[in-house]
Structure formats: C-alpha cells, structure tokens
N, C-alpha and C positions, 0 to 999 in steps of 0.2 A: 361821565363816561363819553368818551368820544365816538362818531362813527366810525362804523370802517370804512374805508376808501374801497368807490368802487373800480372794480375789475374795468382795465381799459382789453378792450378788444380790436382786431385787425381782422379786414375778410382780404383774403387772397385768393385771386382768380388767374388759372392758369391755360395757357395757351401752348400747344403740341407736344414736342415729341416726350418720351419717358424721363431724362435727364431735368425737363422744364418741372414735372413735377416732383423728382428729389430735391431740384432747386427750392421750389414753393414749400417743400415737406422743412428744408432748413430753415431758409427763413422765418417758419415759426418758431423753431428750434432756438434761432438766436433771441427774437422779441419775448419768449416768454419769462425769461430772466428780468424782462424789463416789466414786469406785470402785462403782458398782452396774450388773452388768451383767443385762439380762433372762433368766431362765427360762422354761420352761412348765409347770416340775414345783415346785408348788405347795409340798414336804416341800424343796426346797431353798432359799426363799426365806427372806431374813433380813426384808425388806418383804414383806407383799404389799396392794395396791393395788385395789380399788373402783372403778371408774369405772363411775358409775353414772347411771341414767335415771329421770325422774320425772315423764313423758308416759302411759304409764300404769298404770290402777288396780292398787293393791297393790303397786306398787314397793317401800316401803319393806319391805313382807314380806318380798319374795323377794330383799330385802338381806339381812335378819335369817334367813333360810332359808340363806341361803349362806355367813355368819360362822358358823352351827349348823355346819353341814358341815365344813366348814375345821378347826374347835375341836379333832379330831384331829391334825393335822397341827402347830399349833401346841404342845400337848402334847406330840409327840415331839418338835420341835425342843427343849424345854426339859429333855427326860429325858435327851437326849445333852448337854447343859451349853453350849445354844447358845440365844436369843431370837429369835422370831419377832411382829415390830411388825403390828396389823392398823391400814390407815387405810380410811377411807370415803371415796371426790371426789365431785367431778361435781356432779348436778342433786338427788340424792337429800340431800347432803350438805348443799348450801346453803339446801334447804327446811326441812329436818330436823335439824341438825346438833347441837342442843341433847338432842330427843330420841334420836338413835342412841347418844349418852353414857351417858345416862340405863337406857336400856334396854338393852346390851349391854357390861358391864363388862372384855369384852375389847379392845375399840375404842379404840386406843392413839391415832389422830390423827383428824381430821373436817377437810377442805380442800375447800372452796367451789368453784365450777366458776372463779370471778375469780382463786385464790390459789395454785393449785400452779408457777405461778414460783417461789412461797417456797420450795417444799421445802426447798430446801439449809437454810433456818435452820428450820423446822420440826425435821425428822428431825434436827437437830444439837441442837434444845433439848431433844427427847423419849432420844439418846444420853447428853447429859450427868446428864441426873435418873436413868440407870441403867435405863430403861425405866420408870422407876414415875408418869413426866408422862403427865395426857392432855390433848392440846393438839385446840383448835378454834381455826381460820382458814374465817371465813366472810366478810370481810369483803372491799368492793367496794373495789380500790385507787384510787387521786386518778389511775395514772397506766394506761395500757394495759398488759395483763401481757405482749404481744407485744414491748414495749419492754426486757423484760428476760429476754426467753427469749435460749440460746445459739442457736448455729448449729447447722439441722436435720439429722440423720444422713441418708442414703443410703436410699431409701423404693421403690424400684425404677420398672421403666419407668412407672409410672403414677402421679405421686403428688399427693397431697391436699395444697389450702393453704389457710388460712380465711384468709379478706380481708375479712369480715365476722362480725361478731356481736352479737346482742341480738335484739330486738323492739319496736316500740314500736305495734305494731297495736292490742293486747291484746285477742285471739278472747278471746270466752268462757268458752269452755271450756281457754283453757290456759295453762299456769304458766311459758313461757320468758320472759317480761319479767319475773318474779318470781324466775327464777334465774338467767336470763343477765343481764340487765339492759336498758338500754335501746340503740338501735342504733349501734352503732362500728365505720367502716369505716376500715383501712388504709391509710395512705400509699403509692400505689403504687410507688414506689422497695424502700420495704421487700418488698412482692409480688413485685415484677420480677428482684430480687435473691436473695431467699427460689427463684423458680425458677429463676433461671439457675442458683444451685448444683445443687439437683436436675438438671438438663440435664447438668451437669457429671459428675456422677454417674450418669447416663445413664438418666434420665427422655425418653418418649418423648410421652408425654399428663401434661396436668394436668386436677387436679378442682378447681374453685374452691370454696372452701364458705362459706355463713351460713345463718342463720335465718331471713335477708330477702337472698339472694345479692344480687338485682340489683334491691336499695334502695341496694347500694354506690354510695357519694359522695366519696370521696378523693382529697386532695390529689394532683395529678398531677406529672410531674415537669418540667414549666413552671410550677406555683406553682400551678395555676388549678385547679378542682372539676371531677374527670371523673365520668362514668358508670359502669358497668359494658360497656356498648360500649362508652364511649372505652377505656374499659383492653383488653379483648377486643383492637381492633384493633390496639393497640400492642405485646400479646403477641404477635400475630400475626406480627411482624417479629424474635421472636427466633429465633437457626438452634438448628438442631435440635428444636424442637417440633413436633410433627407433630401434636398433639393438643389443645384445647381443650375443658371439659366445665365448667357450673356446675350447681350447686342448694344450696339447695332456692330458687322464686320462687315470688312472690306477685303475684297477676294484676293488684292495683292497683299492681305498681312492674315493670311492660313497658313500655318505653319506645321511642322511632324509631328512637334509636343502636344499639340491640340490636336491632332486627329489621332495620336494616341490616347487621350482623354477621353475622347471619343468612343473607342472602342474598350476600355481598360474600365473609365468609375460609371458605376453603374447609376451613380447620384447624379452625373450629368444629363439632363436630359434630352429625348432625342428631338432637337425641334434647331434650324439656324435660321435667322433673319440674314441672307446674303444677297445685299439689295444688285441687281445688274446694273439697270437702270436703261439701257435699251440691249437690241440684240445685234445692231448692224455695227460691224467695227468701224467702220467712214463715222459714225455718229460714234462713238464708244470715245476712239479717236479726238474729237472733235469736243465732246466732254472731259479730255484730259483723266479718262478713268485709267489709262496704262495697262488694260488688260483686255483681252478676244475674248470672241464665243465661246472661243473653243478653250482656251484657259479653264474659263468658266465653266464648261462643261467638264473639265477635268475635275474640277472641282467634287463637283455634283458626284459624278462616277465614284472619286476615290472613297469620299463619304458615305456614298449606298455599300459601296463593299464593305466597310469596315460596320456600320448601321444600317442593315438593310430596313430598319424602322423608321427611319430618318424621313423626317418633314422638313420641307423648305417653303419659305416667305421673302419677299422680295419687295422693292421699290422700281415702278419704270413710269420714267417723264416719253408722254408724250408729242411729236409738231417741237423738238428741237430745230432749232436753226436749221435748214439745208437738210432734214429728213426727206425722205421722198417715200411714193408708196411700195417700192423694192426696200426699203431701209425699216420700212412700219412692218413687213412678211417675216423679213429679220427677226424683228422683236415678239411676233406671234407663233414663229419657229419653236423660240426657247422656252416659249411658257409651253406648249406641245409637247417637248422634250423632257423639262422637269416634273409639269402637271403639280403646281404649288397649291402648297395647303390654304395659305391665306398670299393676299398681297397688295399693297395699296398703291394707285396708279390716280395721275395727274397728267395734266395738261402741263405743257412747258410755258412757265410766265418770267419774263426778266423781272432780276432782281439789280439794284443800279449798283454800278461797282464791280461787277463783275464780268469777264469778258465777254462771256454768251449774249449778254446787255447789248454789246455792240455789232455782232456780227449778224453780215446781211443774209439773206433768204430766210427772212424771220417767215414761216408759215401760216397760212390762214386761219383764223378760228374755227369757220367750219368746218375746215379738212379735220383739226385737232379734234374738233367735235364725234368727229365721223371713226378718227382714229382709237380714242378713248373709248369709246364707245363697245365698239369689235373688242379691243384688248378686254377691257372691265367684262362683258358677256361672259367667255372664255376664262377669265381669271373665276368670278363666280361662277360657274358651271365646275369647274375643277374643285374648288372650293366644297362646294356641296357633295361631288361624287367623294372627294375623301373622308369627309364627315359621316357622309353614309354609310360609307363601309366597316365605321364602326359598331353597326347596328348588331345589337346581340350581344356583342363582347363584352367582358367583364373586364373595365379598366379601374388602377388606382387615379382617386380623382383626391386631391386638395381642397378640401373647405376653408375660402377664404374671408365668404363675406356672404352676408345675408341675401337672396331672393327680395324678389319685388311681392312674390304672390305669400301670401300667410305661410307659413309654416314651411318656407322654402330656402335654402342653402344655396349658394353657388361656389364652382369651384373649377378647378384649372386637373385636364387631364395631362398625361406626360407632353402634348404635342401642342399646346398650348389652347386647346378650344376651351371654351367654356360650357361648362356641364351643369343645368340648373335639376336641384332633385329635392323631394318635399323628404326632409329630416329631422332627427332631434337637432334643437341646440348644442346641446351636450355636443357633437360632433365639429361645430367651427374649430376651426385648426388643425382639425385633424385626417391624415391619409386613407381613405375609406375604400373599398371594390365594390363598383357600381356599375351592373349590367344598362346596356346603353337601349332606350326603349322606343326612343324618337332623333333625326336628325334634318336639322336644316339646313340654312347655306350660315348661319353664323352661331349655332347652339348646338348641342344637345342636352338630350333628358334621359333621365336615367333613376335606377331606383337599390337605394340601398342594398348589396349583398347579405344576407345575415350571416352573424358568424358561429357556425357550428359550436355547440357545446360539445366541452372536452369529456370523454368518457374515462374514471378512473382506469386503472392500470392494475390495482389491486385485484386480490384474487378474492372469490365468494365462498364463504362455506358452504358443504353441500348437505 
C-alpha cells in the first residue's frame, strides 16, 4: 500500500488596501485545485506568496526587507531535501517586476496584479524546470482574469467581492491605473452569483470592492448598463443578506441611484469611505481630483439629509507638492466640517511614474511632519468623540470573528467600528443588540442584549 502524498502548502502575505486581500483570498482559491492548501507558518510553506502594495513610498524596499527575512526559512526548507518557491504579486510586482529579478536572485516567479489566475501554469512551468525557471507574468490579459477564476471558498459572515477594478481618473500622485489598469466593472449576474454562494455559505454582510466602487457600470441582468445603485437595490432582494457595504468612492462618481439607496434599502449600511484627499482646491487641483471643497461638501450635506445617521471616512495626503500652510487650514477646515468617523492620513511620498514625481516645490519632511501631525490629532479626537457617543445604546452588531481575550466575539456595528463583547460561540455569524458599555478612539465593548422570552397568547382557565 502506497503513501499518501503529502499536502503541498503556500503561505501568502498580504500588503494594503481590502481588494489586495480578495486578491490573496483568490489566489488560494485558484492553488487549491492544485493540492496547495494555506499555512501561517512560513517554514512549512512549499509556496510562499507576496501580495503586495505599491501606494506607498519605499514599497519596494520593504519587499526586499521581507524576502532578507524569509531567506532563513527557505534555507532550511532546502537543508531537509525539500524546496521552498518565493513569488512576488500584486502592485509591487506589476510596477517592478523586471527589477525584483534583477535584484533578488531568490525570487522564483513575479505575477502582476492582472495575472495570478495563471498560477496553475506558472507554478506548473517553474515545477517542471526543477525549480531552476524564473518566470515573470506581468502582463494585462485580452480577457477579465474574473473570467477564469474558480468558484470562491467560504469567507465567513462577512465577505468581500470586487465588482470593480482599475482607474481611469489618473490623481497625480498615483500609480493604480499604471498597475491595475484601466476601469473594469463586472457583469452583475457574475456578482449576484459570486454572493449568493457566499449567502450559501452563510455570509451575513457583503463588502463590494474597487478602486472606483461606484464608477461600476455593468451589464445587468436585463442586458441593459446598471449602476452601482441599480445593483445595490437588486442585492437588496437577495434572502438572507442582511448586510450591504461598498468602497472605496470617488466623489465625482455619486450618483441619484445611490443616494437613493441610501435612503430606500435599509440593508445598506450607513457608513461611506469618501476619501478627499486634501481641502484646498490649488492642491485638489494640482492632484488632478476634478472636484472642490465645496462639491465635496455638497456631498456630505445631501447624504446627512437623506441619512442623518450617516458616517464618513476618508483619505488625506499630506506636504503635497506646493501646499502651503493656508492650503494645510484648508484641509483642517473639512475634517471640522464633516467630523469623521474614522480616517487614514499620510505624508505625501513620490511614487516614480507619476507626475506629482516630478513637480517642483516638493515640501519639507518637517513641515509634513508638523502637518500630519495637527491633521491625525483632530482626526482621532473626532474619531473617539463619535465612538463615544455610542455609549449606552443598544446597537445591532455582526459577529464576525473570534476576540483575542477567552470567551470573546468581535463584530462590526452598522457604522463600521468594531465592537469586542465576551459571548457564546453559538453567536458567530450572527446579528445580535448589544448595549455599548465602553468606547475608545478604535473599539468598543459592549454586552449582549438578552432577548426576552415570548409570553403565550393563550388564554388560562380560571
């Protein structure tokens, strides 16, 4: 009687935004057909996997920082008479993919953020040369790689779907139309389908994902070109979703359909990631974002009226080119005005390739330092005083995933915080009301509602 052949494994490590890890989440999707099932222990991987980010500065270092690190691990695969393949993906990969070769002679495959549907024949052509191939796949396929992905594994109550990808804005300052490419929306049949199995699997909330989410323009499944509201409300009719969420948007593609959505399915939830990215129009401008303050603020306004529960989150770069500190007042104006729930802020770093790259009055580190600084304060402060105010209330919260502390749940309220509450198991995946009993600038806690027993209806003899 023969052995059985053991299980080959792949660890995948993943770098930024939510899309990078639907990517990493496919990519096992596709290897496991090939017998590769996931690790987390890096010394047992026969793959291990890069998915990586190239938003910002010094990415590619602290790729080459992390293949250094690894280098043991591959070593001792080899000492015990076993191989360990390194490949690079993602955004890092498709900008750079010539030189990661070049420069790290361990780097056994390089696969574009367009091409890891190939895997199966990649990793099959790098098998048969005995490991001694180094193979780059950078290139942008003729057809959707969504077209030849398999069917998505089981992702839990909450799972991500990209229904979008690309860019065709081209900010300034940044290099996703040069890695993603340009914008590609999904056939909504493929989407609808793509969650019903998740539902099936007992998905409670979806995250739609793109680059440009609700620039989505796809075929609907009447023939005819929907929206992102059209699609929204026809999610709306599937059973069992309790949950609708997109991002990332872009303030020139909000449209009537979606602020109807907005105010109409009550499964959409009230929370937008609508990143500015600074406040002063000279700089806005200058970013090639095509939209004002005050646009933006029209924004904000139409959506409070229509949701006056409505949370917003945002992205702001700051020490762009030619900011000044009248153009940084700007940008502390509009967080003053909205008062954001959450929001993530950076220092302006070139990325090469792109215009912002070349344009002069590149600003000080210190200043940016100084800048960042003020903005982040203010942005946490705000952060926490929203959180706060949830204190008392009884919200529905989603359990999606285990606590760190024993006998602890965590879960995602409608406005996206995270709410950690000590629960049964029996509860993961499921919609609970949970009075809120602590808040900080990035949690709350809270404690199970119980739920009343029902009193019959019947009548008593007397």
């Amino acid at each position: 009687m023969s052995a059985q052949k053991a299980e080959k494994k792949v660890h995948i490590k993943t770098w930024g935004c939510q899309m990078n890890v639907y990517d990493s989440e496919r990519m096992a999707d596709v290897m496991a057909p090939m017998g590769y099932a996931q690790t987390d222990q890096i010394g047992e991987a026969d793959i291990v996997i890069l998915n990586t980010c190239h938003i910002r500065e010094k990415a590619t270092e602290k790729v080459f920082s992390e293949l250094g690190r690894m280098r043991v691990h591959k070593r001792a695969k080899e000492k015990a008479g076993g191989k360990m393949a390194f490949a690079v993906a993602g955004c890092v990969a498709q900008a750079e993919g010539a030189e990661i070769l070049r420069r790290d002679k361990n780097v056994d495959m390089v696969i574009g953020s367009q091409a890891y549907h190939q895997l199966p024949e990649i990793i099959a052509d790098w098998e048969k040369s005995n490991g001694t191939a180094r193979i780059i796949n950078t290139d942008f396929p003729a057809e959707p790689k969504f077209d030849h992905l398999p069917p998505a594994q089981p992702r839990g109550p909450s799972a991500y779907i990209a229904v979008q990808e690309g860019c065709d804005k081209f900010c300034s300052f940044c290099v996703v139309p040069y890695t993603r490419g340009s914008e590609y929306s999904r056939p909504a049949a493929d989407i609808i389908a793509e969650i019903k199995t998740q539902i099936s699997y007992g998905a409670r909330e979806v995250n739609l994902l793109g680059q440009n989410v609700n620039a989505w323009h796809g075929t609907g499944t009447d023939g005819k070109t929907w929206n992102l509201g059209t699609l929204i409300f026809h999610l709306a009719e599937l059973d069992g979703l309790d949950r609708i969420r997109y991002v990332t948007s872009h303030p020139n593609d909000m449209h009537d359909m979606l602020y109807r959505a907005h105010g109409e399915i009550p499964q959409l939830m009230p929370y937008l990631h609508l990143p500015i990215q600074n406040g002063s129009d000279k700089i806005l401008a200058a970013m090639n974002r095509k939209h004002t303050q005050d646009d933006y603020r029209r924004i904000i306004d139409r959506m409070r009226d229509i949701r006056p529960d409505m949370a917003f989150s945002s992205d702001f770069i700051v020490g762009f080119p030619g900011e000044t500190d009248a153009d940084h007042r700007e940008t502390m104006k509009i967080v003053d005005y909205v008062g954001y729930a959450a929001a993530y802020s950076f220092k302006y770093s070139r990325r090469p390739g792109t215009p912002a790259a070349k344009a002069g009055k590149q600003v000080l580190e210190d200043i940016k330092d100084i800048r960042l600084q003020e903005l982040q304060k203010k942005l946490y402060a705000d952060q926490t005083v929203f959180n706060t105010a949830k204190l008392g209330m009884a919200i529905p919260v989603l359990f999606d995933n285990r606590g760190k502390r024993y006998g602890q749940l965590q879960g995602k309220s409608p406005w996206l915080q995270t709410v950690n509450v000590i629960a049964p198991e029996r509860l993961l995946g499921q919609i609970v009301d949970v009075k809120i009993t602590e808040a900080t600038q990035n949690s709350l806690t809270g404690e199970v509602i119980p739920i009343a027993p029902q009193i019959s209806s019947g009548t008593h003899a007397a």
